[in-house]
C-alpha positions in Angstrom: 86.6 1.9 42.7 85.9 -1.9 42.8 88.2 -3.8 45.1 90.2 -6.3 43.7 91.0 -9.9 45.8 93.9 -11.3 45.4 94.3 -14.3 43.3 92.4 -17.5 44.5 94.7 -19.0 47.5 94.9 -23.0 48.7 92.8 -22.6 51.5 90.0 -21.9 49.4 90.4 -25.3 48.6 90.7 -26.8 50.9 87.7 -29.6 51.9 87.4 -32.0 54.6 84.7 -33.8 52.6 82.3 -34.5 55.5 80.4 -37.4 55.2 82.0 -38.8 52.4 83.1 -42.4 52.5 86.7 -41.2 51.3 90.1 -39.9 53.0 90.3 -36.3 53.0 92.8 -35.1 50.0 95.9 -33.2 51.1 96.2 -29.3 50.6 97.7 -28.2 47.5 99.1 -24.6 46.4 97.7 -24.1 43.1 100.5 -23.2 40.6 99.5 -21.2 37.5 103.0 -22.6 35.3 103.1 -26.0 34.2 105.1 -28.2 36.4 103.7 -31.9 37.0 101.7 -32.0 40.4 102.6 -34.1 43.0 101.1 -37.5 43.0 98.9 -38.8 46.1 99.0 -42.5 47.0 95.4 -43.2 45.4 96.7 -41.7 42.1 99.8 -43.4 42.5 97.9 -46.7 42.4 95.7 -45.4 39.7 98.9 -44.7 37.3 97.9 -47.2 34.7 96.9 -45.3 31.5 94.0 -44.0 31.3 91.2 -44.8 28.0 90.5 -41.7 26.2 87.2 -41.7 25.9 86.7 -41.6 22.0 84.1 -44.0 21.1 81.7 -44.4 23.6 77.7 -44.9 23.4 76.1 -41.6 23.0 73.8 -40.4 26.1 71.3 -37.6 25.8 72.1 -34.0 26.4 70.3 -32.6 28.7 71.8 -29.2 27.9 73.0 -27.6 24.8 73.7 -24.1 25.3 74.7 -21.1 23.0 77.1 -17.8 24.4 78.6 -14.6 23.6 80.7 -12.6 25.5 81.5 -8.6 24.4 84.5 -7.1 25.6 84.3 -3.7 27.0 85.7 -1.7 24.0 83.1 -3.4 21.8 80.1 -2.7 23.9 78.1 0.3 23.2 78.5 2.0 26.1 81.6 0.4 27.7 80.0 -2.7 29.4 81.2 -5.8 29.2 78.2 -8.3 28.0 77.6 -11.4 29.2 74.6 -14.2 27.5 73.7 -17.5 27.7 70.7 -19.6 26.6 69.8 -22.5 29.1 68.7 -25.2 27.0 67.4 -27.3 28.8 64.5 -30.5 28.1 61.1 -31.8 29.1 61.0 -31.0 32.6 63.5 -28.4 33.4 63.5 -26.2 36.5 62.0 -23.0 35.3 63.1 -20.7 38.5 65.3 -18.4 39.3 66.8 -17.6 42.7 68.2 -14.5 44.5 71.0 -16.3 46.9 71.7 -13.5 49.9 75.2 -12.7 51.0 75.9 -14.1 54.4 78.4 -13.7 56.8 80.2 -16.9 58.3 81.4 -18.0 61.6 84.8 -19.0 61.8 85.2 -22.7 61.2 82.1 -22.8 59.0 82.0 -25.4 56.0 80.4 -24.7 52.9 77.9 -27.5 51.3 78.7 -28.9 48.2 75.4 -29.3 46.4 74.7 -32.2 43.3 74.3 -31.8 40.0 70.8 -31.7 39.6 68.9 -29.6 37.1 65.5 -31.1 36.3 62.8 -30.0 38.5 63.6 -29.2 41.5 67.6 -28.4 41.5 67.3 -28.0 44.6 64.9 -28.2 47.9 66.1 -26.3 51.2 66.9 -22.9 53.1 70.3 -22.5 51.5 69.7 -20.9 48.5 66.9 -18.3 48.6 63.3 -18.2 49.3 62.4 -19.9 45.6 63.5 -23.4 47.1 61.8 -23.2 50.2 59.9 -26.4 51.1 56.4 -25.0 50.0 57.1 -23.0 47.9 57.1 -24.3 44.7 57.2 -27.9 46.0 55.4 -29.9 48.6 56.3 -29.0 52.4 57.1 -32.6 53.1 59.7 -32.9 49.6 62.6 -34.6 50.4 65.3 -32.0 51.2 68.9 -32.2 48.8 71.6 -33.7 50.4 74.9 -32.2 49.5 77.8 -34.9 48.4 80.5 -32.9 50.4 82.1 -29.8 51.9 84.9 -27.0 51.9 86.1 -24.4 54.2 83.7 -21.5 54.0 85.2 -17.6 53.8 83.9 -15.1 56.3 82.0 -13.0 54.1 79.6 -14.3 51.2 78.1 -12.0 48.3 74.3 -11.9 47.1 73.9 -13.4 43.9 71.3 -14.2 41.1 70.9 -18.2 40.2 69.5 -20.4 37.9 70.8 -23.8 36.9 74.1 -21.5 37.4 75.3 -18.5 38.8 74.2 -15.6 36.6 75.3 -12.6 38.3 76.4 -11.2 41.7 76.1 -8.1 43.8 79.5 -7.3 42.7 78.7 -7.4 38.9 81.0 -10.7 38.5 78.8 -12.7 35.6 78.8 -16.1 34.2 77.4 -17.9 31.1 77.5 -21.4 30.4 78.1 -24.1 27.3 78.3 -27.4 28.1 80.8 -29.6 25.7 82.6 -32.8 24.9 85.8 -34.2 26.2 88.4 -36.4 26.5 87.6 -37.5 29.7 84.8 -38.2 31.5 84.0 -38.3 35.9 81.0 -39.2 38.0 80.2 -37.4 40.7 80.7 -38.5 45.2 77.8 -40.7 45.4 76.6 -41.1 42.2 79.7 -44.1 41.0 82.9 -41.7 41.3 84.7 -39.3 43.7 84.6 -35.9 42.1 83.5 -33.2 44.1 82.6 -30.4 42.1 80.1 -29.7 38.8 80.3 -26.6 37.0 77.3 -25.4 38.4 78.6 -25.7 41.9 81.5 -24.3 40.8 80.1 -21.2 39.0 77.9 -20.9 42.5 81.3 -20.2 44.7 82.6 -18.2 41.8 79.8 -15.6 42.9 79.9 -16.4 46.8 83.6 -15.4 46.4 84.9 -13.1 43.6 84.8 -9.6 42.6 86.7 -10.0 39.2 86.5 -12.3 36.5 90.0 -13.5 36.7 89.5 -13.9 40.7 86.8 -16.4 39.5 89.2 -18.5 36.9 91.6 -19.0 39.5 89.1 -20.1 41.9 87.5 -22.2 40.1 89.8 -23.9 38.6 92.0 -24.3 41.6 88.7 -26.0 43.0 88.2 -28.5 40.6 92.0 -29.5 40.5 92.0 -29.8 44.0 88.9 -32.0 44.4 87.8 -33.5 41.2 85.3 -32.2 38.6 82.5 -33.8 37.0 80.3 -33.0 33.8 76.5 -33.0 32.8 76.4 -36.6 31.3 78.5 -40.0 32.1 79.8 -39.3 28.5 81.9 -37.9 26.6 79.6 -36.0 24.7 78.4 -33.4 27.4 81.0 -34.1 30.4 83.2 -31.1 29.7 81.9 -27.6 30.6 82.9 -24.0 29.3 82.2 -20.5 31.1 81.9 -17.1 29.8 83.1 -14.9 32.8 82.7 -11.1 33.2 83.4 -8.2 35.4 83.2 -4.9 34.8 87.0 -4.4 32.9 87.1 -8.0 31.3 86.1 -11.2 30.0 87.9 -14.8 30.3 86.5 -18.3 28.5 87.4 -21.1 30.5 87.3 -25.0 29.6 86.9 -27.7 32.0 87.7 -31.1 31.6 87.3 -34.4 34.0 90.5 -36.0 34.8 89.3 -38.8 36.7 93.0 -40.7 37.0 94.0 -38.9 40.4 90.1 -37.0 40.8 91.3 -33.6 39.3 91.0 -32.1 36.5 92.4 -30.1 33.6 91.5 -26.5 32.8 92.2 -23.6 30.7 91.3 -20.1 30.2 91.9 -17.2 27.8 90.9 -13.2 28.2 88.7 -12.2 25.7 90.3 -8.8 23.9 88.5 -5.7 25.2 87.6 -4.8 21.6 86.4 -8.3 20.3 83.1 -10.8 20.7 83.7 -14.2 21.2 80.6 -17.4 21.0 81.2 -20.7 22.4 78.6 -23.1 21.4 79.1 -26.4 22.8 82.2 -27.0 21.9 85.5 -25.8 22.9 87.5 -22.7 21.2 90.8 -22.4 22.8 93.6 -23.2 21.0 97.0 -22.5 21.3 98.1 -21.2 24.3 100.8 -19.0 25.5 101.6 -20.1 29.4 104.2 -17.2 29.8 101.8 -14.8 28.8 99.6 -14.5 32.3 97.6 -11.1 31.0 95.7 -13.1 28.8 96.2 -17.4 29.8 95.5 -19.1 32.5 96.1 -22.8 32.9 95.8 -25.8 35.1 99.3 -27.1 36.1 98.5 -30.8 34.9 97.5 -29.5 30.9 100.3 -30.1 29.0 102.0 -33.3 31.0 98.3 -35.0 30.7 98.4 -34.1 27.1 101.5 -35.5 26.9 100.8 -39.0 28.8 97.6 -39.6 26.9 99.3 -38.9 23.5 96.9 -36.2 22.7 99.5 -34.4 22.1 103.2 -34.8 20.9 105.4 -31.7 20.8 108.1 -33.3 18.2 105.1 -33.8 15.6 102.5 -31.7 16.3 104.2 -28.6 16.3 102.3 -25.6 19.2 100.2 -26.9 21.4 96.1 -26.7 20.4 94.1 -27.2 23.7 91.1 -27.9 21.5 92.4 -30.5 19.2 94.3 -32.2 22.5 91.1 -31.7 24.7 88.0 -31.9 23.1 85.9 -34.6 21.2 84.4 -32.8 19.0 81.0 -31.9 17.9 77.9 -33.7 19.8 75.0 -34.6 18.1 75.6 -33.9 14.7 78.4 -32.5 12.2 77.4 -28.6 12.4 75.5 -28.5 15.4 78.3 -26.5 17.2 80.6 -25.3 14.2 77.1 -23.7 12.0 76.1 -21.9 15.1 79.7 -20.3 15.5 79.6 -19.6 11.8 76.1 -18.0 12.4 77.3 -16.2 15.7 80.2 -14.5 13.5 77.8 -13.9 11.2 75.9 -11.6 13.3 79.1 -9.7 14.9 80.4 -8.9 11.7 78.6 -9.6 8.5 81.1 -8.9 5.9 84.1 -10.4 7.6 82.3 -13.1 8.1 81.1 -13.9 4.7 84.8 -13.0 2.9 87.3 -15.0 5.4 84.7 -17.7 6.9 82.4 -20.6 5.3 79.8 -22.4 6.8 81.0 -25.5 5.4 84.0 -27.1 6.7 85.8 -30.7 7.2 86.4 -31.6 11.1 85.9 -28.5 13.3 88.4 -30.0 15.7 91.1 -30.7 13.9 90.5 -28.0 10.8 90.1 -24.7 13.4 88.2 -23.1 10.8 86.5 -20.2 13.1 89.1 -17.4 15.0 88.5 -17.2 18.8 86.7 -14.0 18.8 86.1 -10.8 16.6 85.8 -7.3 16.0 82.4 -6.6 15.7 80.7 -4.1 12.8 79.1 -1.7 15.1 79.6 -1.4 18.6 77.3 -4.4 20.6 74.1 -3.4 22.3 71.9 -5.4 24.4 69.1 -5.2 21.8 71.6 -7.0 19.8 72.4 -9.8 21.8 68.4 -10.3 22.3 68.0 -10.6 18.7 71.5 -12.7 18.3 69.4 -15.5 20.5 66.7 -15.3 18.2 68.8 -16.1 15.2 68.0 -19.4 13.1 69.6 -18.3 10.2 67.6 -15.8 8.7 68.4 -15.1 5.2 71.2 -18.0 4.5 70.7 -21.2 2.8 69.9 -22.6 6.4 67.0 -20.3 7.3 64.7 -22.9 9.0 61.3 -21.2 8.8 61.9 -22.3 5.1 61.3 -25.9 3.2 58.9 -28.6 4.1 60.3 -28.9 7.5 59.2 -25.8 8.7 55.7 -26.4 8.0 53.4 -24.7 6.1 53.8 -21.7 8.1 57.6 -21.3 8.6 58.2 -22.3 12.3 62.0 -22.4 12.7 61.2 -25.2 15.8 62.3 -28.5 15.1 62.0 -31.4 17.7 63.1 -34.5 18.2 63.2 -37.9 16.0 60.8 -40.1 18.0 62.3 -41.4 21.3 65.6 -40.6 20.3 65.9 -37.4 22.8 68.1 -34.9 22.3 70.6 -36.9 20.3 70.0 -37.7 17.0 72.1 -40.4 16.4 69.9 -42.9 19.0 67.6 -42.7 16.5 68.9 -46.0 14.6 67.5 -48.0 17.7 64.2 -45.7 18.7 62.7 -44.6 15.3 60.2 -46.6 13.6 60.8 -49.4 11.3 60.7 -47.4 8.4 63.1 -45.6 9.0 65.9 -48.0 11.3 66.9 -48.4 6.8 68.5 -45.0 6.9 72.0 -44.3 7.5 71.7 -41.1 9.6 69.1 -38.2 9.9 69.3 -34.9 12.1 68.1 -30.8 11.7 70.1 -27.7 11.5 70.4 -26.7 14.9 70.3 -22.7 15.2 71.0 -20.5 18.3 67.3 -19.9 18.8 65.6 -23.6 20.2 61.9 -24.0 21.4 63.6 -26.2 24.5 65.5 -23.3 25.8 64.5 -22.8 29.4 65.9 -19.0 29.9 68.6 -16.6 28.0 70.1 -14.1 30.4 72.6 -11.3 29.3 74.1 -9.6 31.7 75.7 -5.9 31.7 78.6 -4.8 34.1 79.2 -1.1 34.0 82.4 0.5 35.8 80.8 3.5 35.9 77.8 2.8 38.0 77.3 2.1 41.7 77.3 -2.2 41.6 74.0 -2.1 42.7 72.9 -0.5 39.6 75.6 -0.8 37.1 75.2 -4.9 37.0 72.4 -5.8 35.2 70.4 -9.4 34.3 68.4 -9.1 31.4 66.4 -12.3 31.9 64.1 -14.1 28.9 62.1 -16.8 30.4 61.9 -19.9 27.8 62.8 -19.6 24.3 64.2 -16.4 22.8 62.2 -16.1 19.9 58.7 -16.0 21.9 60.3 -14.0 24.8 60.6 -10.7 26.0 64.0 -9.5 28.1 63.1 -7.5 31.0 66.1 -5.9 33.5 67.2 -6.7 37.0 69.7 -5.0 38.7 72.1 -7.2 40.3 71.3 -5.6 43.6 68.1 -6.2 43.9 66.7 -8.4 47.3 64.5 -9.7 45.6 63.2 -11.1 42.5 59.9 -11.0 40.6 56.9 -13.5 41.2 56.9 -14.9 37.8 60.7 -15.3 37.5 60.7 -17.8 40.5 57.9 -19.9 39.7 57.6 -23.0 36.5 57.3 -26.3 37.0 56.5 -27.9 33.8 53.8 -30.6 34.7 51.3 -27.7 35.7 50.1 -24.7 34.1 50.8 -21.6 36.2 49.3 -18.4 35.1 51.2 -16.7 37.7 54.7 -18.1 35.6 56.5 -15.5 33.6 58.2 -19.1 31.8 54.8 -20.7 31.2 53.3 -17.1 29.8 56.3 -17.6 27.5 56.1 -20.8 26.9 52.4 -20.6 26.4 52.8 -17.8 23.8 55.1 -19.4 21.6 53.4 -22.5 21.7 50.3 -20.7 20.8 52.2 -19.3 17.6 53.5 -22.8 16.8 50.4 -24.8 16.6 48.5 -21.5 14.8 49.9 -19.0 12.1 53.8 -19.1 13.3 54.3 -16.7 10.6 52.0 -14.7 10.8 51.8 -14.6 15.0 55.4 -14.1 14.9 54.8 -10.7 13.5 52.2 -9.9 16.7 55.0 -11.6 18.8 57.7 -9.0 18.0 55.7 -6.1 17.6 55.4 -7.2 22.1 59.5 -7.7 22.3 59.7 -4.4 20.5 57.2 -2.6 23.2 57.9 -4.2 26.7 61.8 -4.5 26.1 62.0 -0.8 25.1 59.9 -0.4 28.5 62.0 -1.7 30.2 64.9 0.2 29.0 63.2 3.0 30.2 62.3 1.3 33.4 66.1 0.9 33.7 66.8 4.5 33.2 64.1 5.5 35.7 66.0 3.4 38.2 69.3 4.4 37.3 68.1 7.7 37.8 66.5 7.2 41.2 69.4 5.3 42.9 71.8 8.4 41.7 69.4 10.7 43.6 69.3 8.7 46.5 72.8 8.4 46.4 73.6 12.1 46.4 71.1 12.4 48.7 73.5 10.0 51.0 76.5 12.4 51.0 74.9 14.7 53.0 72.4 12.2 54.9 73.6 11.4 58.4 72.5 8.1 58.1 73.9 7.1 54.5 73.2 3.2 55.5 69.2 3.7 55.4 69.5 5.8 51.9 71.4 2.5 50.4 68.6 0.1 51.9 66.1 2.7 50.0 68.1 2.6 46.9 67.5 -1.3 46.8 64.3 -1.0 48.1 63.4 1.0 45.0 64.8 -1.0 42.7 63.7 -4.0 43.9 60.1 -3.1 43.6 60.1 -1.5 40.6 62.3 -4.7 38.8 59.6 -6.6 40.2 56.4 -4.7 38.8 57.8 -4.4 35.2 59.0 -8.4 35.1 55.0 -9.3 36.2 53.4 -6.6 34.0 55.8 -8.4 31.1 54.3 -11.8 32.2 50.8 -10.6 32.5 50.8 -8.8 28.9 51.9 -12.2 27.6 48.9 -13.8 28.9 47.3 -11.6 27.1 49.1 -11.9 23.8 48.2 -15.6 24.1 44.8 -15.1 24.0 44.9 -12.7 21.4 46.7 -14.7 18.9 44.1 -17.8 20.0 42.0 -15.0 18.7 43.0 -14.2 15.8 44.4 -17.5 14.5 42.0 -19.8 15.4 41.1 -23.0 13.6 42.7 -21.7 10.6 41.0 -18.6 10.0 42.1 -15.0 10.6 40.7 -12.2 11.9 42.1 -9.1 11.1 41.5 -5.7 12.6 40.8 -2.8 9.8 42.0 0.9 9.9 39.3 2.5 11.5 39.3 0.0 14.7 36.8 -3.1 13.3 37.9 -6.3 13.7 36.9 -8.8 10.1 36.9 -12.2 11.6 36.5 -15.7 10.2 38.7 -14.9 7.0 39.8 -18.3 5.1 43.6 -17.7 3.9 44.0 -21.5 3.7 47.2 -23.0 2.9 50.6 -21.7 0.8 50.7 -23.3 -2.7 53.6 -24.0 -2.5 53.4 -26.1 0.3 50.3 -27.5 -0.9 52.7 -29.1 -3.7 55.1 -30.2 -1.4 52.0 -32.3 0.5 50.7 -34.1 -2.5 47.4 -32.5 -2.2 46.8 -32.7 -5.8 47.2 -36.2 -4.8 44.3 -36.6 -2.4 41.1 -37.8 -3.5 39.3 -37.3 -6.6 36.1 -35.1 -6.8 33.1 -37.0 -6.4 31.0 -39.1 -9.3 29.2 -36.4 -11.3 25.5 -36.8 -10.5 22.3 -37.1 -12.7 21.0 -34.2 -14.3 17.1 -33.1 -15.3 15.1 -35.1 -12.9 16.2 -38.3 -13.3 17.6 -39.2 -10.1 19.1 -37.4 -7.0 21.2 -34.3 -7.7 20.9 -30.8 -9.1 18.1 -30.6 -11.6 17.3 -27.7 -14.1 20.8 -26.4 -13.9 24.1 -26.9 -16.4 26.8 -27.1 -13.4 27.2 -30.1 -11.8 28.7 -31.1 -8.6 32.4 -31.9 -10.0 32.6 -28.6 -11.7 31.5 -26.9 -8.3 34.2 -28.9 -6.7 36.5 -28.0 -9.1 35.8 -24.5 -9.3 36.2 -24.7 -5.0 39.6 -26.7 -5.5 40.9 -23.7 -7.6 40.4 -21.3 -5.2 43.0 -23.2 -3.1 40.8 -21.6 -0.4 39.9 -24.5 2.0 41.5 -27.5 2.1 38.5 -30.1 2.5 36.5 -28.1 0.0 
């Protein structure tokens, strides 16, 4: 049985915040009830009100990220699931990191590392061998400088990182979705005095915690305590939500800055064991029962914060609705968070979805048109959840592999409007001068995105050993050109390819710049046709390494009998790792490697826009013309294009083709109707 800590206590908290030009912050027991917390002198002179930060100039988003989370009874097989897709921009860090447990001396202080997640997060010893000065950076690189300290605990667990905790040795899991909010904080050094980030936070989460609601309280008595910052000096993007997991349950927990007194406010709500929830940049808690502990958790400031900032009034608003209180809304774009929940529901339960939910809807922030979670139509499977990320809407009215934004060959990829970034409505100032006349112009944005840097989802079983039973399915860059392969969460280390991608150099040794490679490939070829050669892969190597799973699952339970009779049990557990680490390992590089082949297949076959297609009996017909759909053909004017030449003289009297009826403009006609080649 898994042992349970008890609930996250002050002197977690605590933090001296070395080197830091402030005053250390007095101790404070962390109350889960709402009673108003006491006031220190530099919040006392910081009382004013406080400007809810409603209009403000838009930033960039640097991420943008989409998440389910499966409850236990929903699962297949009784895990609870954990995903998130990492989408990041131009020059994300494409690594991930196995962080070893440690044990502490007493009086030890724990870094507090910056936000950082464009190449490289982070340079040092501290977390794992992938940011090793050398290793995927120069030796000389300037080392990261944390922006404070806490207390550190005697005892650390291993985890699995990427721009967040992902999973630790104690199958605790975490996804991520960044979000908009009320408030917004900068960070100790950076213009402000907030200590912690999400990802720092998610970080300790794993260091620390068994259980998923070990991790809430934690967490969130961290970020009360010393201040919380988001991803972007706005409020579009400085509010965070986690998806957290353990082996029994799942919690959803929102964060928002409360930069008046450097704390912040903070809510969570347990997912129901037979229910799948999505969180897609934008918050999804709404009302909340305080006396009800099982299933809500809450920071102690939430409703007396509400209150002062008149985000909420009791006498005329009737319960209390954290979203419509909390957050500001959709980013971006009306739809880019509400159609991908829509779509999300869509997938857990088709007909439910389409009688008692619409894709259209008036203010998702003050309308609540989407429930918190839902039964799902069949129980959840990891293969699900792989082709959930892959989703842009297939078969709806907002399928984007369809219309003359897709292309002629139906690529669901859709990037940005000129120098406007990740956020649409800079394009007024950055787009060209034909366009600065329009009122407003942005894409569909699906849960599938060609930016996306990794999608993890993570299994924790009960039933297994923790070594085994936790599991990271990892898909290095975008879903829809990746393939999933498993790592136990107690492996030592990770794969080759998984820790290396830097995104101004080519790396063939990169299992994120195979990927990356591959769907690129697809993209600038036949997407529609590639995509079918693409899946056929995801189909082969992710049932692989379902079987490679199995194998290992089977191994570690021999070793593990094995160990009941073995005088020396602790060798058989370093052999159980041993094993699994080496064979995670082997199928993650042979995954990279057969996409390097894939991508020179596809060049291949797709080339220069003909096709080469292999026949039944093993020959390959290459150089065939299938030239361009007609119908986007209409859509491109290229009726419109230039006429067919001047017919030429006939019988000898001047240049052209003598003794014969057909002249060059019926030739060029007859070539035009055959649609065939485009510069016939």
């Amino acid at each position: 049985p898994l042992r349970r800590p008890p609930p996250a206590r002050a002197e977690m908290a605590r933090d001296a915040r070395d080197g830091a030009p402030l005053r250390t912050r007095r101790s404070t027991r962390v109350a889960l009830e709402d009673t108003r917390r006491a006031r220190s002198p530099r919040a006392a002179r910081a009382a004013v009100p406080l400007v809810v930060l409603v209009l403000v100039s838009r930033v960039a988003i640097a991420d943008a990220c989409s998440t389910f989370l499966v409850g236990k009874r929903a699962s297949f097989d009784g895990s609870v699931l954990v995903t998130h897709s990492d989408d990041g921009e131009g020059n994300p860090d494409a690594r991930l990191s196995y962080v070893p447990g440690a044990t502490h001396a007493p009086g030890a202080r724990r870094p507090v590392w910056p936000d950082l997640e464009d190449n490289p997060r982070f340079v040092g010893s501290g977390r794992g061998a992938t940011y090793a000065p050398g290793a995927s950076v120069p030796p000389d690189a300037p080392r990261t400088k944390p922006i404070g300290f806490i207390d550190q605990v005697g005892t650390t667990f291993g985890y699995h990182e990427g721009n967040y905790g992902i999973i630790n040795s104690k199958q605790l899991a975490i996804g991520e979705s960044t979000c908009g909010g009320r408030f917004v904080a900068n960070s100790i050094g950076n213009g402000g005095e907030a200590l912690f980030c999400v990802n720092e936070l998610s970080r300790v989460a794993m260091e620390r915690c068994e259980t998923a609601r070990c991790a809430v309280t934690l967490m969130g008595a961290l970020a009360y305590e010393h201040g919380f910052y988001g991803a972007a000096g706005s409020f579009e993007g400085g509010s965070e939500t986690l998806l957290i997991g353990d082996t029994e349950e799942g919690w959803v927990m929102h964060f928002v800055p409360y930069p008046a007194n450097n704390s912040a406010v903070w809510v969570a709500k347990r997912v129901p064991d037979d229910e799948v929830t999505v969180v897609m940049n934008m918050f999804t808690i709404r009302q909340v029962d305080l006396k009800d502990d099982a299933n809500y958790l809450a920071s102690p400031n939430m409703l007396d914060v509400a209150k002062k900032h008149r985000l909420w009034d009791p006498s005329t608003d009737g319960a209390f609705d954290f979203t419509r209180a909390f957050s500001a809304g959709e980013y971006a774009h009306k739809y880019y968070s509400g159609r991908r929940v829509w779509g999300g529901f869509r997938l857990i339960n088709p007909d439910q979805t389409a009688k008692t939910l619409s894709p259209e809807y008036g203010d998702l922030r003050l309308d609540a048109p989407y429930p918190f979670s839902m039964r799902p139509a069949q129980p959840v499977r990891v293969e699900h959840l792989f082709a959930w990320h892959r989703d842009w809407y297939q078969g709806t009215p907002y399928d984007m592999s369809k219309g003359i934004a897709a292309g002629p060959f139906g690529s669901p990829d859709r990037f940005t409007a000129a120098a406007a970034g990740a956020d649409a409505s800079l394009a007024r100032e950055t787009l060209s001068s034909a366009f600065r006349g329009r009122a407003w112009g942005a894409w569909e944005r699906s849960i599938a995105l060609h930016r996306t840097t990794y999608t993890h989802v993570t299994q924790s079983r009960s039933w297994l050993p923790d070594a085994i039973g936790g599991v990271m399915w990892i898909g290095m860059h975008a879903a829809h050109g990746t393939c999933f392969v498993p790592t136990p969460c107690g492996v030592t280390a990770l794969a080759e390819g998984l820790t290396l991608g830097n995104a101004s150099l080519v790396d063939r040794r990169s299992s994120w710049w195979a990927h990356r490679y591959v769907l690129n490939v697809a993209r600038g070829l036949r997407f529609d046709q590639a995509l079918e050669d693409i899946r056929n892969e995801q189909l082969e190597w992710e049932r692989r390494g379902a079987g490679v799973l199995k194998e290992m699952e089977r191994l570690f339970a021999e070793q593990s009998e094995q160990s009941e009779t073995d005088a020396a049990p602790g060798a058989s557990d370093e052999a159980n790792i041993a094993r699994i680490t080496g064979a995670a390992a082997r199928h993650a590089d042979a995954a990279r490697d057969a996409w390097w082949r894939l991508a020179d297949a596809l060049m291949a076959k797709f080339a220069d826009g003909f096709v080469s297609r292999t026949q039944n009996d093993g020959s390959t017909t290459p150089g065939v013309a299938e030239g361009y759909p007609d119908w986007w053909l209409d859509a491109a004017g290229f009726a419109d294009g230039p006429p067919p030449p001047p017919e030429p003289p006939r019988n000898g009297r001047g240049p052209g083709i003598v003794g014969g009826e057909e002249t060059r403009a019926a030739a060029a006609a007859s070539a035009l109707g055959r649609r065939g080649i485009a510069d016939a």
